[in-house]
N, CA and C of each residue as an Amber inpcrd file, in Angstrom:
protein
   495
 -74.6570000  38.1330000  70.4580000 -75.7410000  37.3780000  69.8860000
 -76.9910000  38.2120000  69.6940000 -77.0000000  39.3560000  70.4010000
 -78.0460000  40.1150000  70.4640000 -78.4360000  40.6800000  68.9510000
 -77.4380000  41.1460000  68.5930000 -77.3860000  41.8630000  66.6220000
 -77.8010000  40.9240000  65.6590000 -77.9280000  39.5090000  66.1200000
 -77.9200000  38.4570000  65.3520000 -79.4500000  37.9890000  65.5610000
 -80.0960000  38.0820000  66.5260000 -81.8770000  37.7140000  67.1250000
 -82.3910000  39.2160000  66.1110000 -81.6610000  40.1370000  66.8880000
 -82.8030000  41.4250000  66.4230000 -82.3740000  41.3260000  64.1690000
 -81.5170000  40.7880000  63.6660000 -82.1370000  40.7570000  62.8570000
 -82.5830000  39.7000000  61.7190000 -82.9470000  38.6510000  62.7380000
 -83.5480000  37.2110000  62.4310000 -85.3040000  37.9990000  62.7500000
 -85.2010000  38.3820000  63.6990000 -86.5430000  39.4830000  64.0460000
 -87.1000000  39.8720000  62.8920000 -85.8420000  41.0600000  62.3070000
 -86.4220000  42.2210000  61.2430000 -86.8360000  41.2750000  59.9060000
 -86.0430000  40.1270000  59.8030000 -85.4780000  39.4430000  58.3350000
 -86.9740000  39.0400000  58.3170000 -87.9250000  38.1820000  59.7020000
 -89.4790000  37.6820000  59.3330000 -90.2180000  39.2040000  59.0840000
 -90.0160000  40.0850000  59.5940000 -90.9690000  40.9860000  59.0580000
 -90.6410000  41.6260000  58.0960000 -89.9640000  41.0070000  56.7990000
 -89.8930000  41.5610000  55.6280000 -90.5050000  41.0740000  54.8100000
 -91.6850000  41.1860000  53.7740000 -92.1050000  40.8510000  52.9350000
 -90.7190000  39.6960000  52.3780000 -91.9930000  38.7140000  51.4390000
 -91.2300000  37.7710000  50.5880000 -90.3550000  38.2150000  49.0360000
 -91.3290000  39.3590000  48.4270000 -90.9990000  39.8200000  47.7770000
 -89.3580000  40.6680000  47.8550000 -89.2840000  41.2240000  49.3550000
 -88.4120000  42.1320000  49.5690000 -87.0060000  41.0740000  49.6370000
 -87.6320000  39.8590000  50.6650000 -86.2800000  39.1680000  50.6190000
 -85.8780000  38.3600000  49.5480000 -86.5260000  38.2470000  48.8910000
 -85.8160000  37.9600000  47.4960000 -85.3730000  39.0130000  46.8800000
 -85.0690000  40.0640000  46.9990000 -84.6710000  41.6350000  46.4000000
 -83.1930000  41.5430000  47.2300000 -83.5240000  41.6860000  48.4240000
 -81.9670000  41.9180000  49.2760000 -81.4250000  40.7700000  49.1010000
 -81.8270000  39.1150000  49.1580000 -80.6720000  38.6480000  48.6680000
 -80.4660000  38.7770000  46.9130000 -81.0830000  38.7220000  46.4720000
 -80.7520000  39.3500000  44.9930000 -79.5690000  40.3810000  45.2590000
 -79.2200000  41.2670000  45.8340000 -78.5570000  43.0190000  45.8420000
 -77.1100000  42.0990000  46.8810000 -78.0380000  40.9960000  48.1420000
 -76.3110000  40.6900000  48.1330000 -75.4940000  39.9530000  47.4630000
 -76.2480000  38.5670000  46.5220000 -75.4370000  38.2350000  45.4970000
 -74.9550000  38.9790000  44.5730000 -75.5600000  40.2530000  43.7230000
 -74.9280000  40.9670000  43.2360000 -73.3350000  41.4220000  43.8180000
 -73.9440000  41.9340000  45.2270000 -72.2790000  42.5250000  46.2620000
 -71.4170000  41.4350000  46.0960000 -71.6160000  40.2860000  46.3170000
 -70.7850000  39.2400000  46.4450000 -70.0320000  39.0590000  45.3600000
 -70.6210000  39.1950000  44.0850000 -70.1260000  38.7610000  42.9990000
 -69.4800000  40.0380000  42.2710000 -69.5920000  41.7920000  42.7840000
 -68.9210000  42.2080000  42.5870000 -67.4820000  42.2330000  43.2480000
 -67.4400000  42.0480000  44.7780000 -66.2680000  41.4350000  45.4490000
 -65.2340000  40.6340000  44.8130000 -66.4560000  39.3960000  44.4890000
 -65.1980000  38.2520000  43.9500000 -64.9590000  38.9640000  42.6040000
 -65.4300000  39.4650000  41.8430000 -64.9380000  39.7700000  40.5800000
 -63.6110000  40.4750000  40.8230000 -63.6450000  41.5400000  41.5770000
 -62.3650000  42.8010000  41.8100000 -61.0340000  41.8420000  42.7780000
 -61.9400000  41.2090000  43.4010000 -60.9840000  40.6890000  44.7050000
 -60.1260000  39.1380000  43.9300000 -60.8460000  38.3030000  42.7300000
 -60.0560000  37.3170000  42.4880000 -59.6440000  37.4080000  40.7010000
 -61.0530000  37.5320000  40.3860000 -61.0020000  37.3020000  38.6370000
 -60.6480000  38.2490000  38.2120000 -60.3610000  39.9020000  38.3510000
 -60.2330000  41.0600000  37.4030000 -58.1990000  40.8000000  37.7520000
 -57.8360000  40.8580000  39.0040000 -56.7020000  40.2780000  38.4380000
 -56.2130000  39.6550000  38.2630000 -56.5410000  38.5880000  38.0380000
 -55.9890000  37.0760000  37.2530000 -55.7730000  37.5600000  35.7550000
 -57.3290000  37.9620000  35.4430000 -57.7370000  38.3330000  34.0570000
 -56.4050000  39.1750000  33.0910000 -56.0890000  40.3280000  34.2350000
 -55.3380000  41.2270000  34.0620000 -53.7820000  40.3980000  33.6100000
 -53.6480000  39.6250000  34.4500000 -52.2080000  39.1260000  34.2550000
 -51.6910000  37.6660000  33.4760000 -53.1730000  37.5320000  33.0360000
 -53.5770000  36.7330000  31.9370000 -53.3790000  37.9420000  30.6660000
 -53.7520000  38.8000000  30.5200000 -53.7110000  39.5370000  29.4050000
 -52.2080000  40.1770000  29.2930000 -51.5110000  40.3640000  29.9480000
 -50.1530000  40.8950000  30.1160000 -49.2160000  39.8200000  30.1950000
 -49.3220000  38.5080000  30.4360000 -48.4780000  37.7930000  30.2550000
 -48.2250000  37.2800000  28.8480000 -48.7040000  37.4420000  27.4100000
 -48.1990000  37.2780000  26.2420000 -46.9750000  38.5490000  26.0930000
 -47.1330000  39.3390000  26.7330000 -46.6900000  40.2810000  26.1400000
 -45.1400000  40.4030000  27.1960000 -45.1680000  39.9380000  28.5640000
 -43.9350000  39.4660000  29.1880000 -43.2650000  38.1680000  28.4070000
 -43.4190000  37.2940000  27.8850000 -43.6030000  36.3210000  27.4230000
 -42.3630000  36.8600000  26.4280000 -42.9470000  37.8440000  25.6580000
 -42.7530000  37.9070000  24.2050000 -41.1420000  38.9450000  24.9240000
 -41.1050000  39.7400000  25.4470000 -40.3810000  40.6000000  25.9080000
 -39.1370000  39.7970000  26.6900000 -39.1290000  38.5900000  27.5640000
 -38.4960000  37.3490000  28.2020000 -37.8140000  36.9410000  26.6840000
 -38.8970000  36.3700000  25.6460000 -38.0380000  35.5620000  24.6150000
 -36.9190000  36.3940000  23.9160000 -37.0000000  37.6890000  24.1990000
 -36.5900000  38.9310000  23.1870000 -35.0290000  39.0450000  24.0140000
 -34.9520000  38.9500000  25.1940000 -34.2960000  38.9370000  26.2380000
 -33.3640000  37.7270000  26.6430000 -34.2320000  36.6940000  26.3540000
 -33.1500000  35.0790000  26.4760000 -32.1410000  35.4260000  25.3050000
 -33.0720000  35.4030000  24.0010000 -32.1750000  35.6570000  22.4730000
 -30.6990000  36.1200000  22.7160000 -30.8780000  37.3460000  22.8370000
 -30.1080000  38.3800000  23.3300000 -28.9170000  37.8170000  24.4800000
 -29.1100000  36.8590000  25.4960000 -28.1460000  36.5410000  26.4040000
 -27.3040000  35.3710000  25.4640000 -28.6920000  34.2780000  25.3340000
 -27.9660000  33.3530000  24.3510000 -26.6750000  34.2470000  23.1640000
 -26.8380000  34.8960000  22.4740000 -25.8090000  35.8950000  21.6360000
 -24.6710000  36.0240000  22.8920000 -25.0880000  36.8160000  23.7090000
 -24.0850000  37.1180000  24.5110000 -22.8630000  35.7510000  25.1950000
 -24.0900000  34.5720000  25.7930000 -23.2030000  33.7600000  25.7720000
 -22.4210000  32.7660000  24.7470000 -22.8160000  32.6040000  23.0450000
 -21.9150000  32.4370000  22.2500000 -20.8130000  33.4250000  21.9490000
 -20.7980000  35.0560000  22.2010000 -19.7360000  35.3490000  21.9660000
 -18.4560000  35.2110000  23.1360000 -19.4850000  34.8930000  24.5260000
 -18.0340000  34.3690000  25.4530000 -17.7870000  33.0880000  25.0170000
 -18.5940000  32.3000000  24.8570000 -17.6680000  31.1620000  24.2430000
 -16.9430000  31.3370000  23.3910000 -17.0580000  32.2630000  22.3630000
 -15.8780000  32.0380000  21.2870000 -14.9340000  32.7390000  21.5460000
 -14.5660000  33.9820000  22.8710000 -13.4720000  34.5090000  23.5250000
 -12.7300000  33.6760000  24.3340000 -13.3480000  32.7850000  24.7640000
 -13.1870000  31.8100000  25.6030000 -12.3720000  30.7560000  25.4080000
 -12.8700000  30.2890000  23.5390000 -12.0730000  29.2610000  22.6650000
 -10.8090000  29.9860000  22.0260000 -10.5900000  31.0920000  22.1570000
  -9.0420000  31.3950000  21.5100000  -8.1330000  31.4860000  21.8170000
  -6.8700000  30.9340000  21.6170000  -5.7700000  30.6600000  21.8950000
  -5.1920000  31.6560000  22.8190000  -4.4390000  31.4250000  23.5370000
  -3.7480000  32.6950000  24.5460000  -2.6940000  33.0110000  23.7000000
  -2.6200000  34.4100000  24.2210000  -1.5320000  35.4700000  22.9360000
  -0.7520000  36.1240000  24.4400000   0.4200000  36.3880000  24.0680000
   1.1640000  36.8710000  24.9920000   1.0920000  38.6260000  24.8410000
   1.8860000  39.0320000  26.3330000   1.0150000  41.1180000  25.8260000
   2.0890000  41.6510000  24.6410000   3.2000000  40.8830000  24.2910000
   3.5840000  40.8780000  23.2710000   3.2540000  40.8250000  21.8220000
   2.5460000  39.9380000  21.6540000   1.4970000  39.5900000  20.2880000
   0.6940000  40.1430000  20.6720000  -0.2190000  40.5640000  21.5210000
  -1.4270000  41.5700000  21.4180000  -1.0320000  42.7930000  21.0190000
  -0.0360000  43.5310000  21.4080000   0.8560000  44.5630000  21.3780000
   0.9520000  45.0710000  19.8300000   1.7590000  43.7520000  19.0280000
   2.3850000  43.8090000  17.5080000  -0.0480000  43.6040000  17.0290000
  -0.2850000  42.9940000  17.3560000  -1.3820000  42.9460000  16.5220000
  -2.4230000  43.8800000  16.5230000  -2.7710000  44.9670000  17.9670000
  -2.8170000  45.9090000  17.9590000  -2.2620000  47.4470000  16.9140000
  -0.7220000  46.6990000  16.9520000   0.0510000  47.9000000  16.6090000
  -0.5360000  47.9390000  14.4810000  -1.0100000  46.7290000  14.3220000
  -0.6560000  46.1900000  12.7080000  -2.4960000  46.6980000  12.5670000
  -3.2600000  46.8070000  13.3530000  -5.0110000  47.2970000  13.3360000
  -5.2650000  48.3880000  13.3580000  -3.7910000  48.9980000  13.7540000
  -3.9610000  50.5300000  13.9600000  -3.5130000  51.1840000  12.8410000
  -1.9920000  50.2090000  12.3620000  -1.6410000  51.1530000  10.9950000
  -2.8370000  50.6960000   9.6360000  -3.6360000  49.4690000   9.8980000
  -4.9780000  49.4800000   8.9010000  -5.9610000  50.7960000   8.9100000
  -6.0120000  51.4100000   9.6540000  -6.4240000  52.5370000   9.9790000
  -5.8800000  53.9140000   8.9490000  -4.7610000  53.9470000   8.6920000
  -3.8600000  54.8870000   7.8520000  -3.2810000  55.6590000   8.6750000
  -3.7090000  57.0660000   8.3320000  -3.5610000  58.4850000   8.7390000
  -4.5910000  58.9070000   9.7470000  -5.3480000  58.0040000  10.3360000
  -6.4880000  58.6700000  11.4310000  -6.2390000  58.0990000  12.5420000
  -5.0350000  56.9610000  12.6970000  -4.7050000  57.1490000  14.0900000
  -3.4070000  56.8740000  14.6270000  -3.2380000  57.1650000  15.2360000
  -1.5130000  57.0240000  15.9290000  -1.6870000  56.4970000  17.4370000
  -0.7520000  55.3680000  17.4550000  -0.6430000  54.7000000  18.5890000
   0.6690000  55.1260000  19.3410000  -0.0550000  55.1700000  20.7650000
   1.1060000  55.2930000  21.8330000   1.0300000  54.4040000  22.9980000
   2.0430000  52.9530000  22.8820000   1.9260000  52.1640000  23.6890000
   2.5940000  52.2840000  25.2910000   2.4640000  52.3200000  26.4960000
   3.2200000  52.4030000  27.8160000   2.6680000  51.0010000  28.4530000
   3.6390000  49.9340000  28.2230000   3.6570000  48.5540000  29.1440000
   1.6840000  48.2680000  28.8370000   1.0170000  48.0250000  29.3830000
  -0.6750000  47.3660000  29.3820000  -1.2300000  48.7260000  28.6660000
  -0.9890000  49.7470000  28.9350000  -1.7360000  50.8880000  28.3450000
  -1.1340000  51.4980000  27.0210000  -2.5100000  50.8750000  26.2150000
  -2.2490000  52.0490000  24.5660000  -3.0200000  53.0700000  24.6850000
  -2.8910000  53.9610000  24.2440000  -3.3560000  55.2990000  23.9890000
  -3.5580000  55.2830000  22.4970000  -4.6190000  55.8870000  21.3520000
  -4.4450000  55.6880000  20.4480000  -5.5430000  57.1520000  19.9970000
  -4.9370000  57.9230000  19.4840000  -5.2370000  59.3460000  18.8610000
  -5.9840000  59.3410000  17.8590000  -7.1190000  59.9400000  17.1750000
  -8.0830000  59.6390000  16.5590000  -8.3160000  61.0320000  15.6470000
  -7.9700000  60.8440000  14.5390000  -8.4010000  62.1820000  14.0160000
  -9.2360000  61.7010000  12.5510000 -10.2480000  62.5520000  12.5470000
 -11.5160000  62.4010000  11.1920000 -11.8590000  60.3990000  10.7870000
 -12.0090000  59.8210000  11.8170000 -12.4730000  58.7230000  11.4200000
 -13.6010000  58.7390000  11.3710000 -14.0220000  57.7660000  10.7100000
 -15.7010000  57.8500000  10.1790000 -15.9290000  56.7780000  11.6360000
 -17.4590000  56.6900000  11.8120000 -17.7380000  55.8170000  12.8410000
 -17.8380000  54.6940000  12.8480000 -18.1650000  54.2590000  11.2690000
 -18.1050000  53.0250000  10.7650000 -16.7890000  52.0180000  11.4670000
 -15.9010000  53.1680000  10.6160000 -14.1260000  52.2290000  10.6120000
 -14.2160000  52.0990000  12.0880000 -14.4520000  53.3590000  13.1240000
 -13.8660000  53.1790000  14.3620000 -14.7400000  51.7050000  15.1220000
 -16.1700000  51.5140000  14.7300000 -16.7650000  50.3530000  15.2030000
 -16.0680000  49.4180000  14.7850000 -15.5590000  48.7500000  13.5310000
 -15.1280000  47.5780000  13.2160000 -14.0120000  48.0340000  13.7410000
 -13.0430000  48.6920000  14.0270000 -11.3710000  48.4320000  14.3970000
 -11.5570000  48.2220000  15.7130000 -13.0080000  49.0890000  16.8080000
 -12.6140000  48.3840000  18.0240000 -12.7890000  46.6570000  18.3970000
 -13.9440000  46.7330000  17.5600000 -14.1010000  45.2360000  17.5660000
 -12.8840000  44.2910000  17.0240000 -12.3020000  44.8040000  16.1970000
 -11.0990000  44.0720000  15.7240000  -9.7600000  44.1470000  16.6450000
  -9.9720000  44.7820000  16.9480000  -8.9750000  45.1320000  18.5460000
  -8.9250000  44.6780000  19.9220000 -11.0330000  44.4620000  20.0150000
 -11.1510000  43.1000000  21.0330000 -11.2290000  42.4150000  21.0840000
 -11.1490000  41.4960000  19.6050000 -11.0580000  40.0360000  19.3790000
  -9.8540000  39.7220000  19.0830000  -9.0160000  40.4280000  18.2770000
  -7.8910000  39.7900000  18.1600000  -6.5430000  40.0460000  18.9620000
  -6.8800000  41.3350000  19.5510000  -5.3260000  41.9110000  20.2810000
  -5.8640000  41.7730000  22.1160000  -7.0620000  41.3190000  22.1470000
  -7.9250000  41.2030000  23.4670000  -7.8640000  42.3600000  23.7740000
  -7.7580000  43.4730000  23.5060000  -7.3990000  45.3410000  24.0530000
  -9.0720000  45.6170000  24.3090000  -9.0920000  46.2830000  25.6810000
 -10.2930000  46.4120000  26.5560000 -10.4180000  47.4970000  26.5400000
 -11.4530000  48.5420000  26.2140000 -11.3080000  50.2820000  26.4770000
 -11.7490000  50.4570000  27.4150000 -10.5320000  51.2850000  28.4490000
 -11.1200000  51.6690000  29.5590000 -11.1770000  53.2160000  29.3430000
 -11.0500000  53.5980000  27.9390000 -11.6160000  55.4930000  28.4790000
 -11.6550000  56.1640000  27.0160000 -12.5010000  57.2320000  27.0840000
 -12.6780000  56.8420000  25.8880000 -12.7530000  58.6810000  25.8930000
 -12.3050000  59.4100000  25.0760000 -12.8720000  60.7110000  24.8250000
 -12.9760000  61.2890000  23.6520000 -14.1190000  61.0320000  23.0590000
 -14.2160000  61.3580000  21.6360000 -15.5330000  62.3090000  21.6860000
 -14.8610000  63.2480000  20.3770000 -15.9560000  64.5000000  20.2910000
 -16.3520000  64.0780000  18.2060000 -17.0950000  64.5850000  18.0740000
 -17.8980000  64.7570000  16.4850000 -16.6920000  65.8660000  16.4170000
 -16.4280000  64.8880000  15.0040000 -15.6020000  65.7560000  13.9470000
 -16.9040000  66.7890000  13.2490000 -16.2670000  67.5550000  12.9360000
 -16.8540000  68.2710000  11.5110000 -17.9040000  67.3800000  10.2210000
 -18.6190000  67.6830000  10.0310000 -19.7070000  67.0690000   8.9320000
 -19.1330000  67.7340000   7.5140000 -19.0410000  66.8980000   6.4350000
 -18.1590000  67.2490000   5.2860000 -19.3170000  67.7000000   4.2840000
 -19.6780000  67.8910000   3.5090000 -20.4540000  67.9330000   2.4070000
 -21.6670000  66.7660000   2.5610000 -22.5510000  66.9290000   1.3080000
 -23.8830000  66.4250000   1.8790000 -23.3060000  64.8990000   1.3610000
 -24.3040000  63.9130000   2.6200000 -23.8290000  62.4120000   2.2720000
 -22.2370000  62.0450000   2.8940000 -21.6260000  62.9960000   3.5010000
 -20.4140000  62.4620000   3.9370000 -20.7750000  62.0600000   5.3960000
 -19.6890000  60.7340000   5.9380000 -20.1680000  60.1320000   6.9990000
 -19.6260000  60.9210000   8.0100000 -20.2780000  60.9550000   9.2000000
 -19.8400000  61.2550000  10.3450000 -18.4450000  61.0940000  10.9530000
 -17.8330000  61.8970000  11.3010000 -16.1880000  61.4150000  11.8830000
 -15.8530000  62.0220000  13.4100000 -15.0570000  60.9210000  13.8670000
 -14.4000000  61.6040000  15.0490000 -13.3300000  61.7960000  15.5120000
 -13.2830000  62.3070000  16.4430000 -11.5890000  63.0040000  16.7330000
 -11.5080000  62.2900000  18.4200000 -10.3950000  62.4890000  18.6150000
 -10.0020000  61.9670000  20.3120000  -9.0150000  61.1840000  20.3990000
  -9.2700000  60.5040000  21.9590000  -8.3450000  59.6420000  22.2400000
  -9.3730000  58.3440000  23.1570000  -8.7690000  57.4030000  22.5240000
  -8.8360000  56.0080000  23.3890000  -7.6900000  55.3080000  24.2700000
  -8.1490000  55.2770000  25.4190000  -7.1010000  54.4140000  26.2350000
  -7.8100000  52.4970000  26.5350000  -6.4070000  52.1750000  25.8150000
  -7.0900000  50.5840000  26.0230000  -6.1590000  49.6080000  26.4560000
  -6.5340000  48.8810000  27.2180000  -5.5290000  47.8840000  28.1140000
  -5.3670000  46.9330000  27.4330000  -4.4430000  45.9670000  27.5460000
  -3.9460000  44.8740000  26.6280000  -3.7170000  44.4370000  27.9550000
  -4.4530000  42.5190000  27.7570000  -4.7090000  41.7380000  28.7860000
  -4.1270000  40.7000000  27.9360000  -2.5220000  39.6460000  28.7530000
  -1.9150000  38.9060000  28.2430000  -2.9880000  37.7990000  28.7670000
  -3.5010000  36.4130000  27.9580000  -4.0110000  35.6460000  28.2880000
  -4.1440000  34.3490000  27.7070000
């Protein structure tokens, strides 16, 4: 209690002028406190939340997609590893001369020479929707670049499982 008399003491022998100055300088302190300590980050996460917001909606979109395409894997008929097999085998000879299939029981192997990247995107996709064939390995290198304007091609091998379902 002693720190608290001696400066109830000092506080009367300060001019009027003065104590209206020091509390002036501690409302200032105070109100820089609360500014840092409540409002600068509110403020802050007021200003950053349009932009989580916008980045969340960008992100739902994106799952929503994801969960219509399990639904529509979801809605197709079960094919035996037989018919995945023959329908596989019939996606591959659409292909021509750039790939050769080698089937062993669940595992195709399928050899890849000068396909453009185009074809190879739509045939895998056509391979996981209709023959359900899953790639589990994949080793492909850049073909050679042909003349100017010719597309990109690749060479390798894909190993892909065929899931009876």
């Amino acid at each position: 209690m002693k720190p608290l008399l001696i400066l109830q003491a000092r506080w009367r022998l300060v001019s009027r002028r003065e104590q209206r100055l020091l509390l002036a300088a501690l409302a200032l302190v105070l109100a820089a406190v609360l500014w840092w300590l409540a409002l600068a980050p509110a403020l802050a996460t007021l200003k950053a939340a349009e932009k989580q917001r916008a980045a969340l909606d960008v992100q739902l979109q994106q799952m929503q997609r994801l969960q219509a395409q399990a639904k529509v894997l979801q809605a197709q008929p079960h094919i035996t590893l037989a018919d995945a097999r023959r329908l596989l085998e019939a996606s591959v000879k659409s292909l021509g001369n750039t790939a050769q299939l080698v089937v062993a029981g669940e595992r195709v192997t399928v050899t890849l020479k000068g396909i453009s990247a185009d074809a190879l995107a739509q045939w895998l996709a056509q391979a996981r929707l209709n023959a359900r064939a899953v790639p589990t390995e994949a080793r492909l290198v850049r073909g050679a670049v042909g003349a100017a304007g010719a597309a990109l091609t690749w060479d390798g091998t894909l190993v892909l499982t065929l899931s009876a379902r």
